[in-house]
DOKOLBA-21705 format. One record per residue (C-alpha): z negated, x negated, y negated; residue in three letters; chain; residue number from 1. Coordinates in nm, 4 decimals, decimal comma. Each point is the difference from the previous one (the first is absolute). Layout:
// residues N
<pt zz="Z" xx="X" yy="Y" residuo="ala" cadena="A" num="NUM"/>
...
This chain:
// residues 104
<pt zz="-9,8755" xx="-11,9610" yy="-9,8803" residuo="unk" cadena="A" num="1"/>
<pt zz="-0,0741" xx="0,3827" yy="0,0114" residuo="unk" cadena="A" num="2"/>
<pt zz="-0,0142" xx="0,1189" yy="0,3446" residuo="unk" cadena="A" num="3"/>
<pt zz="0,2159" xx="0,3071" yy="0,1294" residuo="unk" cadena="A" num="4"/>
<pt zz="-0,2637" xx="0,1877" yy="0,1703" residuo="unk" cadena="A" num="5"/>
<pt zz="-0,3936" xx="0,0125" yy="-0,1272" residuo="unk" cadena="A" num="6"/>
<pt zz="-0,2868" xx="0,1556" yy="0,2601" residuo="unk" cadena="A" num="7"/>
<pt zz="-0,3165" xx="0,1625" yy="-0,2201" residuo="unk" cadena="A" num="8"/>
<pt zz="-0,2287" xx="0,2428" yy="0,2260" residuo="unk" cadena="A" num="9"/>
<pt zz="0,2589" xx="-0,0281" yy="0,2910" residuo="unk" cadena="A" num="10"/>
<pt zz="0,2659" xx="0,1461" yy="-0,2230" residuo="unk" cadena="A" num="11"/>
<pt zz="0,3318" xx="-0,2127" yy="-0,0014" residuo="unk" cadena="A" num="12"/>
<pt zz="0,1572" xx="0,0249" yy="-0,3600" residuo="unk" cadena="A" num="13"/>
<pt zz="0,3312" xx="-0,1234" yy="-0,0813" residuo="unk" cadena="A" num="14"/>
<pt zz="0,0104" xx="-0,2269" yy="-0,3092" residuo="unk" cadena="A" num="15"/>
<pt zz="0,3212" xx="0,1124" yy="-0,1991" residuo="unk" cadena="A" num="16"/>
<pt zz="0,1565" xx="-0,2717" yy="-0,2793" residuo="unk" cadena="A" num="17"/>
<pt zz="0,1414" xx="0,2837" yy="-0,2248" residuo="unk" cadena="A" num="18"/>
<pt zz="0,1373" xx="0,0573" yy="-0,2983" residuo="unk" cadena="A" num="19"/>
<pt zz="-0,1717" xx="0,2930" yy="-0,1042" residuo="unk" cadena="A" num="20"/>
<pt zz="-0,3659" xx="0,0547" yy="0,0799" residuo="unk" cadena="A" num="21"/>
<pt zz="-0,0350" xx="0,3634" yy="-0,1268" residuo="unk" cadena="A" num="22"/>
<pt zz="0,2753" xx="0,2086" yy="-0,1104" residuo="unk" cadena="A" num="23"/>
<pt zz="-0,2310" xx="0,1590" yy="-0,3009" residuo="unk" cadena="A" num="24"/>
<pt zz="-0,1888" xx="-0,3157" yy="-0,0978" residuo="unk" cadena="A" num="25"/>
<pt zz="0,2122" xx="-0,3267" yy="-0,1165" residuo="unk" cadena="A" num="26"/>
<pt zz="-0,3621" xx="-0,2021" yy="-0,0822" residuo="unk" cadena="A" num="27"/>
<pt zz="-0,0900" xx="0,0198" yy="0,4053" residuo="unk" cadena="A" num="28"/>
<pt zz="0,0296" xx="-0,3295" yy="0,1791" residuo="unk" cadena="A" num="29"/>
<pt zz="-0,1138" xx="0,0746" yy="0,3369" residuo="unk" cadena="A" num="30"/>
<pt zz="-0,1066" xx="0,3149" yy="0,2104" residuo="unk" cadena="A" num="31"/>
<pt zz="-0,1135" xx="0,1013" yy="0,2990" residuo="unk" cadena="A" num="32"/>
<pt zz="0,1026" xx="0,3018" yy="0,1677" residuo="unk" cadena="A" num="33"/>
<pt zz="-0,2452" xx="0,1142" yy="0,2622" residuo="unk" cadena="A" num="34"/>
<pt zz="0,2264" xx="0,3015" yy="0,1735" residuo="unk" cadena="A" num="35"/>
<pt zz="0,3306" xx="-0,2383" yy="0,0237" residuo="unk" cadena="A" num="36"/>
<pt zz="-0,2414" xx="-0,2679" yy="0,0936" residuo="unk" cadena="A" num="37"/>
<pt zz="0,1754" xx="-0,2319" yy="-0,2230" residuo="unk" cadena="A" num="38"/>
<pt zz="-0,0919" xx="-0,2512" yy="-0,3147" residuo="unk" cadena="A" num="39"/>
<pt zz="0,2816" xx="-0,0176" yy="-0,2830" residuo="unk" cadena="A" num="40"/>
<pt zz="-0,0167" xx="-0,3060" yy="-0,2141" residuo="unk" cadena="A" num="41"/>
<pt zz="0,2570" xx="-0,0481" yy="-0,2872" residuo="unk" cadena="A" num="42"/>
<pt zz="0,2513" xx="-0,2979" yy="0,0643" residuo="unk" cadena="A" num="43"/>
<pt zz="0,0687" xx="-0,2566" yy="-0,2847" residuo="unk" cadena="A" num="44"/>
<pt zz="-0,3654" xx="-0,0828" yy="-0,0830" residuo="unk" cadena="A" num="45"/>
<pt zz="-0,1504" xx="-0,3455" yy="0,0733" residuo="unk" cadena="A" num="46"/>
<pt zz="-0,1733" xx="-0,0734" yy="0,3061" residuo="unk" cadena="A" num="47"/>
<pt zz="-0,3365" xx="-0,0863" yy="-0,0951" residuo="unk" cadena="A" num="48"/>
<pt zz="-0,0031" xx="0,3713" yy="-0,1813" residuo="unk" cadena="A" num="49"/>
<pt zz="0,2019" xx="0,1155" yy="0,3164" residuo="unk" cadena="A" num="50"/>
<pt zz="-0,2721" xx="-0,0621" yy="0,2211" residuo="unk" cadena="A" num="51"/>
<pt zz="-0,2542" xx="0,0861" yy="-0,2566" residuo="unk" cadena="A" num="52"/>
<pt zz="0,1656" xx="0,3504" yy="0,0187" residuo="unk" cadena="A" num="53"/>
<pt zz="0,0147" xx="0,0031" yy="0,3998" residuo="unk" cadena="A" num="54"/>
<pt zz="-0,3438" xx="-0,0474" yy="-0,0167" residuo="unk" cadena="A" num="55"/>
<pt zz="-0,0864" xx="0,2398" yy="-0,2179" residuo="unk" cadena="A" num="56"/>
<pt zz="0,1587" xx="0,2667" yy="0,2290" residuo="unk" cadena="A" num="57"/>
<pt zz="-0,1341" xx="-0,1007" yy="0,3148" residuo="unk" cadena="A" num="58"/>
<pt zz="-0,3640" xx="0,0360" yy="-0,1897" residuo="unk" cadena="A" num="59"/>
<pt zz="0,0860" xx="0,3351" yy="-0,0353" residuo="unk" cadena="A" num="60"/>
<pt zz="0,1117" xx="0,0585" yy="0,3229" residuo="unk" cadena="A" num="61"/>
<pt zz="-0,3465" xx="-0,1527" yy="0,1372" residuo="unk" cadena="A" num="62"/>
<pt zz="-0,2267" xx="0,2296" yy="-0,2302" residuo="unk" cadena="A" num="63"/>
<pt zz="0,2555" xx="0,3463" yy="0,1398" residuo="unk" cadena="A" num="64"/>
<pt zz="-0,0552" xx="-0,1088" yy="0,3273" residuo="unk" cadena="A" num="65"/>
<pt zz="-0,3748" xx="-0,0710" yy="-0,0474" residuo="unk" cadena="A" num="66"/>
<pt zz="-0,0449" xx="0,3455" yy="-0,2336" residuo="unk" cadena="A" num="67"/>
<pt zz="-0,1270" xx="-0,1676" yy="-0,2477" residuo="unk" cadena="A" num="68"/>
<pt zz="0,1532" xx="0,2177" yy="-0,2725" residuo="unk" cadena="A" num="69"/>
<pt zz="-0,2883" xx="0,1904" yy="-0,1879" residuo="unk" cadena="A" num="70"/>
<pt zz="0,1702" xx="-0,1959" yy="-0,3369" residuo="unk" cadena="A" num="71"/>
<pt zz="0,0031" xx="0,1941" yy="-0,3454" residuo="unk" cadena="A" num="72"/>
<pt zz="0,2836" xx="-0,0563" yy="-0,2013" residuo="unk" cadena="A" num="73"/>
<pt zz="0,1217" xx="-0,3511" yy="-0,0522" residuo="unk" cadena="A" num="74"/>
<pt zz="-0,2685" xx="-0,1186" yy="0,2163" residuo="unk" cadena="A" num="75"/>
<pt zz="0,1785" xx="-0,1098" yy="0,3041" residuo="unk" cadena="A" num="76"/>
<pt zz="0,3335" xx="-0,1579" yy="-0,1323" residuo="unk" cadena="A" num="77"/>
<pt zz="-0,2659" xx="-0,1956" yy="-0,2423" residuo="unk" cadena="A" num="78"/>
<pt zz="-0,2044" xx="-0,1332" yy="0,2826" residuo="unk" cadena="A" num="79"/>
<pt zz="0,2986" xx="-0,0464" yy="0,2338" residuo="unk" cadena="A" num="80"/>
<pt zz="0,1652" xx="-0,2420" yy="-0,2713" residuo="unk" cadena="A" num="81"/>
<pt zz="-0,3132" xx="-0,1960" yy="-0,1169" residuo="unk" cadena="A" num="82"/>
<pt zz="-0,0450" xx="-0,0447" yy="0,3939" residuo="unk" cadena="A" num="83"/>
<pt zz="0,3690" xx="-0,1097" yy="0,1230" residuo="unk" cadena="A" num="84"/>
<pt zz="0,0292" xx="-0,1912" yy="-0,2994" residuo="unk" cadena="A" num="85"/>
<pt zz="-0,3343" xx="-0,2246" yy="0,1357" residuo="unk" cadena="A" num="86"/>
<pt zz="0,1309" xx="0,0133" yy="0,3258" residuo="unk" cadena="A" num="87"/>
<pt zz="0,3316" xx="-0,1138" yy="0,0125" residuo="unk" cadena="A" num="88"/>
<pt zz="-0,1642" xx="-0,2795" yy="-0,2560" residuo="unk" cadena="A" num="89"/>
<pt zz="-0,2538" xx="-0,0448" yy="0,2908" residuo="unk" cadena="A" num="90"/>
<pt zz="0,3097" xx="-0,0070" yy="0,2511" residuo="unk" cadena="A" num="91"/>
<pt zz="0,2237" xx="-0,2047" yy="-0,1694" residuo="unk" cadena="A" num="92"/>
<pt zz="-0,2384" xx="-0,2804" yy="-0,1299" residuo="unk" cadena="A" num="93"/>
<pt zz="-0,1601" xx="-0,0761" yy="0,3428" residuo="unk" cadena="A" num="94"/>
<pt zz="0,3088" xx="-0,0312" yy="0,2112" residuo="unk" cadena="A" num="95"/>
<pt zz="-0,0375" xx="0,3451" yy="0,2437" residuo="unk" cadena="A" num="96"/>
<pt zz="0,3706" xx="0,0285" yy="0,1461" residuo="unk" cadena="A" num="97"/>
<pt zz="-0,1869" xx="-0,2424" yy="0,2959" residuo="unk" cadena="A" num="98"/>
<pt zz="-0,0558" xx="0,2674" yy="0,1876" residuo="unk" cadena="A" num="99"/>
<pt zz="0,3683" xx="0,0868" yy="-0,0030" residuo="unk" cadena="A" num="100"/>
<pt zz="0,2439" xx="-0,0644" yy="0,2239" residuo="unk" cadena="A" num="101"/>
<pt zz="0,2568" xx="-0,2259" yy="-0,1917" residuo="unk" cadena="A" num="102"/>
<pt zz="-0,2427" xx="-0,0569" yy="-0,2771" residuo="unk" cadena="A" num="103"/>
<pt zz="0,0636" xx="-0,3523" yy="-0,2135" residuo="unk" cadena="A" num="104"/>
């Protein structure tokens, strides 16, 4: 289940279900928004990729709140996707919704 509210750096974002990620990009699956403190993920897809995508923005939001963000081109969005892909793999195959209230 994809929770309502995320915390990165002390920041509460609100995790919208929408239909529409970006207005001027169709291909974009997820965003997050740091000045409406909010992460936009596009409804309909499957939940493995779902959460794969959640992931993906929260990463993001880790490495803006850390300023880690001395990137050139492509670099970032390259690294952040190799490295939520092997997390949520990580995640996922070892069972960590324990820690989580409610978890199965």
């Amino acid at each position: 289940m994809i929770p309502e509210k995320i915390k990165i750096g002390g920041i509460e974002y609100t995790v919208k279900m929408v239909d529409e990620v970006d207005e001027n990009d169709n291909n974009i699956d997820g965003k997050i928004c740091f000045h409406h403190q909010e992460i936009r993920i596009k409804k309909g897809m499957g939940k493995d990729y779902t959460v794969k995508v959640l992931i993906h923005e929260i990463i993001h939001g880790i490495l803006n709140h850390c300023v880690i963000n001395k990137w050139e081109g492509d670099e970032e969005e390259c690294f952040v996707e190799k490295f939520a892909h092997a997390l949520h793999q990580v995640l996922k195959d070892n069972r960590f919704d324990f820690f989580v209230k409610g978890g199965e």
